[in-house]
C-alpha positions in Angstrom: -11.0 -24.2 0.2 -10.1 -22.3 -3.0 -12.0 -22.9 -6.1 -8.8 -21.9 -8.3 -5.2 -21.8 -8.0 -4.6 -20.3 -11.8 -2.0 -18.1 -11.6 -3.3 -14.4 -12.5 0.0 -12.5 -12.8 0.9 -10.6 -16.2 4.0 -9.3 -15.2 6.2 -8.7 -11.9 7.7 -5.8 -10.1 10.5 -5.6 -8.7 12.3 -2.9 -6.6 15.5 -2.5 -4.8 17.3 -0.5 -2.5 20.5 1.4 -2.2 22.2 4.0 -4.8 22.9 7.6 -4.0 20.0 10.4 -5.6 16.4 9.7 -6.8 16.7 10.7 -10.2 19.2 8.0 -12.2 19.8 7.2 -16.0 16.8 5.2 -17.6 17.2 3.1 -20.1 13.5 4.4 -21.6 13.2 8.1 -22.4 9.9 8.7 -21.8 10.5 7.0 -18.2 11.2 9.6 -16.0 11.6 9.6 -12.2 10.6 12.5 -10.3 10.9 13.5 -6.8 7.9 14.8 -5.5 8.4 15.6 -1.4 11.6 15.3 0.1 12.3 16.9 3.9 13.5 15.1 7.4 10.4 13.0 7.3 9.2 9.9 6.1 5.9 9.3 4.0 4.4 5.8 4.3 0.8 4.3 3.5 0.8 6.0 0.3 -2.5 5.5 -1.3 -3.2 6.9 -5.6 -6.3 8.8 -6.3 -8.5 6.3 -8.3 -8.7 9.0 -11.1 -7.1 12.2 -10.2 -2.7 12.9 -10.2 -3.2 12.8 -7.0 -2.2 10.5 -3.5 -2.2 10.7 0.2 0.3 9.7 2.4 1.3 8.9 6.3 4.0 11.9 6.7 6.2 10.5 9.9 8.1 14.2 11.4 11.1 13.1 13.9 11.0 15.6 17.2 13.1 18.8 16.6 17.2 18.2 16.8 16.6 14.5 16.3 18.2 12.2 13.3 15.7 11.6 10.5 17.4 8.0 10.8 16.4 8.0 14.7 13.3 4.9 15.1 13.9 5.3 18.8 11.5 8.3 19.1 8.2 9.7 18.7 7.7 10.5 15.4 5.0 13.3 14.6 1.8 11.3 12.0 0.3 13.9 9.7 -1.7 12.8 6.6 -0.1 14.7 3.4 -2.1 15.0 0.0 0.4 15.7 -2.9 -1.4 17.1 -6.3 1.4 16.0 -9.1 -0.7 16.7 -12.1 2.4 19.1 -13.2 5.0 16.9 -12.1 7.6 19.2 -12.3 6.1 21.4 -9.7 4.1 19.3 -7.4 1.9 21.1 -4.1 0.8 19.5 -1.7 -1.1 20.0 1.7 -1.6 18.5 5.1 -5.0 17.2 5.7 -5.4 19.3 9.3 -8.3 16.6 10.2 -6.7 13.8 10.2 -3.7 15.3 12.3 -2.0 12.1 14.3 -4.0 9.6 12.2 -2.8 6.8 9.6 -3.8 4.5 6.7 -5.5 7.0 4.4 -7.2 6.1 1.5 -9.5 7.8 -1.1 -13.1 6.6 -1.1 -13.5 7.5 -5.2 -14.2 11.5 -5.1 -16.4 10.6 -1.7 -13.4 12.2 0.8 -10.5 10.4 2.5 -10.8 7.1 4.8 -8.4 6.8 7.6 -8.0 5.7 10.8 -7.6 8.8 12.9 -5.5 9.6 16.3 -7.7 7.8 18.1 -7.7 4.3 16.5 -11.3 4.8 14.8 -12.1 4.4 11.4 -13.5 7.6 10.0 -14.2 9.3 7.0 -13.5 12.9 6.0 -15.9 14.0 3.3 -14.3 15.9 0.0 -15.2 19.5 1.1 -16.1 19.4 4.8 -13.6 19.3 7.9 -15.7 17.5 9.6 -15.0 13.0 10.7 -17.6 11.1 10.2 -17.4 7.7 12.5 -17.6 4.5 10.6 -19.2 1.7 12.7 -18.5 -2.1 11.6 -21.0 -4.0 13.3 -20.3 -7.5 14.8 -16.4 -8.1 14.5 -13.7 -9.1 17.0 -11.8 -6.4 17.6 -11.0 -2.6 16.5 -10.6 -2.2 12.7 -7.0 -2.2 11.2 -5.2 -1.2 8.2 -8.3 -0.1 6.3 -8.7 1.1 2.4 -11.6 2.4 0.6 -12.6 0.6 -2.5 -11.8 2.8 -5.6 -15.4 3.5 -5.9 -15.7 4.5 -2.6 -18.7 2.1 -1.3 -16.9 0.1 0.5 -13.9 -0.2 2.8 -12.1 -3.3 3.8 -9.8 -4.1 7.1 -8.0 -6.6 9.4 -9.6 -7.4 12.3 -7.9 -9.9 15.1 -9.8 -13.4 14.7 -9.5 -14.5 18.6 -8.1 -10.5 20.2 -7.0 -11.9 24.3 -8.9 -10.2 26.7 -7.8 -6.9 28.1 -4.8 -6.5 25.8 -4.2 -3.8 23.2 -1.7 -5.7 20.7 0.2 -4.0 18.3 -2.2 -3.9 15.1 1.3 -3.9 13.1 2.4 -6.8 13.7 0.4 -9.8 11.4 2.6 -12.5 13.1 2.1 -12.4 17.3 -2.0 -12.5 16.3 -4.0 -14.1 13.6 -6.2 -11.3 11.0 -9.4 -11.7 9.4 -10.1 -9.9 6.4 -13.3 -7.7 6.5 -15.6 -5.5 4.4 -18.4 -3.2 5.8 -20.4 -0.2 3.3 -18.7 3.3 3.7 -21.9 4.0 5.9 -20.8 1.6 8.5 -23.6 -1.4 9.6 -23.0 -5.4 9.2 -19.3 -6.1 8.4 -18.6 -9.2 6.0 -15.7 -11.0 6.6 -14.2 -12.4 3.4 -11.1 -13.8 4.3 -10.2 -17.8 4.6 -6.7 -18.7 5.0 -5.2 -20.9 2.9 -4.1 -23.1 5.6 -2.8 -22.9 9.0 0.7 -21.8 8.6 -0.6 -18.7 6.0 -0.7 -15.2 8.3 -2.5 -12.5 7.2 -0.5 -9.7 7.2 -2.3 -6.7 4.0 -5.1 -6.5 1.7 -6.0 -4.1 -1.3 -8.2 -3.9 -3.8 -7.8 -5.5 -7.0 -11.0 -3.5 -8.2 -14.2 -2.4 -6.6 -15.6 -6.0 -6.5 -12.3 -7.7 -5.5 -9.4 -7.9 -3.4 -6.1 -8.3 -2.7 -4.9 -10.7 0.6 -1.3 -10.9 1.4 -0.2 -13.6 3.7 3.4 -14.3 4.9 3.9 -18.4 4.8 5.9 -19.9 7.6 7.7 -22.8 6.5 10.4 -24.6 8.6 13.3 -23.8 6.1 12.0 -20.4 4.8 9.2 -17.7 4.8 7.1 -16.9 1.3 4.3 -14.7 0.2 1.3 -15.7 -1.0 -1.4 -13.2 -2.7 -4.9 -14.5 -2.8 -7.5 -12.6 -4.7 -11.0 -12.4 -2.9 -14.2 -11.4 -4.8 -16.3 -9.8 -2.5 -20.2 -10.6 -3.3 -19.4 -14.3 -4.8 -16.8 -15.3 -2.2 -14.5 -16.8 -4.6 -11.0 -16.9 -3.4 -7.7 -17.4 -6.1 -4.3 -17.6 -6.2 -2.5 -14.7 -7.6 0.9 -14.8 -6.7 3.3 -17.1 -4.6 7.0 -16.5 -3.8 9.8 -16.6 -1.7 10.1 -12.9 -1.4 9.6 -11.6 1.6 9.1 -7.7 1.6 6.2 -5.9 1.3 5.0 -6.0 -1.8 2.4 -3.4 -4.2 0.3 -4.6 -6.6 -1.6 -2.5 -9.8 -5.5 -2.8 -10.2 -6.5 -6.3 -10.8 -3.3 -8.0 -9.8 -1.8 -7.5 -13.6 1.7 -7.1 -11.9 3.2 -7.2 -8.3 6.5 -4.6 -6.8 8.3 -5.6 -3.9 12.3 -4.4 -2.2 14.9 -6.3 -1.9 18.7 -6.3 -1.1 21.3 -3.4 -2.3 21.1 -3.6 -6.1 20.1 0.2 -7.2 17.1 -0.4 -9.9 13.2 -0.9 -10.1 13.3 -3.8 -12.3 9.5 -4.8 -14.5 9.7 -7.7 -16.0 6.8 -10.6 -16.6 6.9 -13.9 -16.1 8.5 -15.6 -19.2 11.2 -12.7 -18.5 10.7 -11.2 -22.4 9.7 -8.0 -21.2 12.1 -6.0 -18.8 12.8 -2.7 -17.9 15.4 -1.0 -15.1 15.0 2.1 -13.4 17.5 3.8 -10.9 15.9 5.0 -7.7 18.0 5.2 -5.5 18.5 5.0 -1.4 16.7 2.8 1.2 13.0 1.7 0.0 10.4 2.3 2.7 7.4 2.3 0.8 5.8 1.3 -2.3 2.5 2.3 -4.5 0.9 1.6 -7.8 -1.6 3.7 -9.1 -4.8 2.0 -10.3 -4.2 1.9 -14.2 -0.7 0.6 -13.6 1.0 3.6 -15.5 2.3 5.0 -12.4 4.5 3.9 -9.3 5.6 5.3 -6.0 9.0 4.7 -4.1 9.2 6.3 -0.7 13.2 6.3 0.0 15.7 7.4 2.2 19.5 8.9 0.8 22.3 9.4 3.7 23.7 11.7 1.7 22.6 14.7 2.3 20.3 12.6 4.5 16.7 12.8 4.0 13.8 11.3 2.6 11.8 11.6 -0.8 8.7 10.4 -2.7 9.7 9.4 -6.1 7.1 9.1 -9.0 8.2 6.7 -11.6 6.3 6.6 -14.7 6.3 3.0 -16.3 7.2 2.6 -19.7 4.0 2.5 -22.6 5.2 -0.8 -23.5 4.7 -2.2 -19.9 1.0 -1.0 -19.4 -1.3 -3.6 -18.1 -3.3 -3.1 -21.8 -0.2 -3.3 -23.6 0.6 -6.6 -22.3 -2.6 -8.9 -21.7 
């Protein structure tokens, strides 16, 4: 049962796919957008540094002579880290470790939680080469979709309520099985689950953290006439469950620390639109080709649009920097 249902939204964001190029006109000088990777591969699960200019990303490779476009293949999973502290000339590196893994996430400045080739949950200390195993003790099935809380004590994942016997389902898909939310310490021992769904026809499909004492649950509604999305926020120690957002959009959507404004895709129109909810405050960004992915940093001055262009074909990671005026402490 939820002890609140007030609304905690500031503002909204919105993005949408399909022009041609990453960089476009902005309405806002000091708004630029800046390509950061760009290649034959796509990057996905991006994750910000909670402090640094930096984030980690699922880089997808297609096999050699195949079309970047191609989904019926075997794509290639490294884990890139891209250092954009100079925007203009970003480096990056691939995190050798981690090689065939996915879902990284910083643990604060503790090293990189992912889940690595071989479906465990692992931790790759800042400085060492070496995985350490994290152990969640007592829950239903293997972890899924984990991320570190910003201040690295903690990491939270899905785990199938009821998994069938025998069967490896496709921890992707948040529809064919029913999630429960999870938290365990970044040592490993007694997991906490800390998710309660709404009702019966609310499917867990993401979580995040708001902050390093709360978090983000994303549910896809089924309704007879039409899906929604509903984002709960969860704190952790007092168990106190709100709503934060509800509404009929349907795509993946990002949220900035604390839930102070949400970014989703949708359709062909060619702009990143930020507006809040009274509509006063708005703000359009060109970005240009096929939206994969999206990312907000943790101060909400920062956004991520992982895209694909057909022409030249190819993908790119585009940093957006959101406008002074649309800061979360501008704003509140």
């Amino acid at each position: 049962m939820l002890k609140s249902l007030t609304l905690s939204i500031t503002f909204a964001v919105f993005i949408f796919g399909c022009v041609k190029g990453c960089e476009g006109h902005s309405p806002q000088a000091n708004s630029p957008v800046t390509t950061l990777t760009s290649g034959i591969f796509r990057e996905t699960d991006i994750r910000f540094h909670p402090t640094d200019a930096r984030l980690v990303a699922l880089r997808s490779i297609p096999e050699e002579g195949r079309s970047a476009r191609d989904t019926a293949q075997s794509w290639e999973r490294r884990i890139v880290e891209v250092d954009f502290s100079d925007p203009a000339d970003p480096s990056e590196r691939i995190i050798e470790a981690l090689d065939g893994g996915s879902y990284p996430s910083y643990a604060g400045s503790r090293g990189i939680v992912a889940l690595d080739i071989r479906g465990r949950l692992v931790l790759l200390p800042s400085q060492s080469d070496t995985l350490t195993e994290i152990l969640p003790e007592h829950i239903p099935s293997r972890p899924a979709k984990p991320v570190a809380s910003p201040d690295g004590r903690y990491v939270a994942f899905l785990a199938i309520a009821n998994p069938p016997p025998d069967s490896r389902p496709d921890l992707n898909d948040g529809v064919t099985f029913r999630y429960q939310a999870y938290v365990v310490p970044l040592e490993g021992g007694e997991a906490q689950r800390v998710s309660t769904p709404p009702d019966r026809r609310s499917i867990l499909t993401a979580l995040d953290w708001a902050d390093a004492d709360s978090l983000l649950l994303t549910y896809k509604v089924e309704d007879p006439r039409e899906s929604y999305t509903r984002i709960d926020r969860v704190w952790v120690k007092r168990g106190e469950q709100q709503l934060a957002l509800f509404t009929d959009r349907q795509t993946p959507i990002a949220y900035a620390a604390q839930a102070t404004f949400f970014m989703a895709r949708e359709g062909q129109s060619p702009n990143v639109l930020f507006f809040d909810r009274g509509m006063s405050t708005r703000f359009e960004q060109p970005v240009g080709g096929d939206i994969l992915a999206l990312a907000i940093d943790t101060t909400g001055q920062r956004a991520v649009a992982s895209r694909f262009a057909a022409d030249p074909p190819g993908y790119s990671l585009c940093l957006i920097e959101i406008p002074a005026a649309l800061h979360p402490e501008a704003i509140r």
